[in-house]
C-alpha positions as CSV (number, residue, x, y, z in Angstrom):
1,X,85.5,108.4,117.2
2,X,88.6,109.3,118.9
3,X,89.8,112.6,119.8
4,X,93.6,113.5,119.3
5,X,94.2,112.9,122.6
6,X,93.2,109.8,123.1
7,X,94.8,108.9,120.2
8,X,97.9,110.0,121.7
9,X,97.3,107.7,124.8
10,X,96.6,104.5,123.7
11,X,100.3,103.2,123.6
12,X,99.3,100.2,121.5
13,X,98.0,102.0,118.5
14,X,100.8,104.7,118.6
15,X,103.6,101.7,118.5
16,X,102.0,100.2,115.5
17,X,100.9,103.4,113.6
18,X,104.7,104.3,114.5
19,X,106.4,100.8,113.5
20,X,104.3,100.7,110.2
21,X,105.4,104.4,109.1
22,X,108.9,102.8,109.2
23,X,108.6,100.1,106.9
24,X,106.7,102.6,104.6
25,X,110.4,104.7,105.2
26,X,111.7,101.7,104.2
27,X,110.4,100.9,101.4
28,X,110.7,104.1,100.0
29,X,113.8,104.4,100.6
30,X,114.8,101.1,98.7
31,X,112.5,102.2,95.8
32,X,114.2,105.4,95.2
33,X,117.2,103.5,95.7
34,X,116.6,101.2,93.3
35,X,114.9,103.5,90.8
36,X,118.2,105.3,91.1
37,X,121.0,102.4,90.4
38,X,118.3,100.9,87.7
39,X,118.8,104.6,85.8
40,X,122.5,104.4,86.1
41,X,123.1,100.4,84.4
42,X,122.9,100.1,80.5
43,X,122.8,95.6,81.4
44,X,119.3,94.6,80.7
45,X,119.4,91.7,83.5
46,X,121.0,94.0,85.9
47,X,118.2,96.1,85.7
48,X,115.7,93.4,86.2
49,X,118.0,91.4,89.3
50,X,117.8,95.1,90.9
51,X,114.0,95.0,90.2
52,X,113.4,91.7,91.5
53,X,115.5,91.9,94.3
54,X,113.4,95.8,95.6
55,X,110.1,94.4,94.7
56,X,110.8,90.8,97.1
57,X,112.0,93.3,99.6
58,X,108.8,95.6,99.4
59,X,106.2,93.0,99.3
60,X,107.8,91.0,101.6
61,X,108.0,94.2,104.2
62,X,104.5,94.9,103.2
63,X,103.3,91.0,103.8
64,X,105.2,91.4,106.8
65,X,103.0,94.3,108.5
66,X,99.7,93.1,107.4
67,X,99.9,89.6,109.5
68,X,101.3,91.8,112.2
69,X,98.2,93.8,111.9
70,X,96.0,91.0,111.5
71,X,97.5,89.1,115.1
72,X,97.1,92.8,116.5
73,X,93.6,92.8,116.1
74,X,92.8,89.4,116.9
């Protein structure tokens, strides 16, 4: 096990832990977004295109980070 400091050293680690707490931002941020401008539309398909179009964008971002991860390790 690691201590907190060299945690802190290994660049490689810090990038990616760094770089992934981003997209989680991201994603978030779209969510609460989304959750928002779904709330504010009475149109049933404009509710589910705004849907659609967040979750593509989240699993998509999330897809995205774990073959990073994956290539990381290898």
């Amino acid at each position: 096990m690691k201590t907190y400091k060299q945690f802190t050293h290994d660049i490689k680690v810090i990038e990616q832990t760094n770089e992934g707490l981003l997209f989680a931002v991201a994603i978030e941020r779209k969510l609460k977004s989304a959750l928002t401008a779904v709330h504010s539309t009475n149109d049933i398909a404009k509710k589910i295109d705004i849907l659609m179009k967040t979750l593509h964008f989240s699993l998509g971002s999330m897809a995205y980070q774990l073959q990073k991860s994956r290539k990381f390790k290898k």
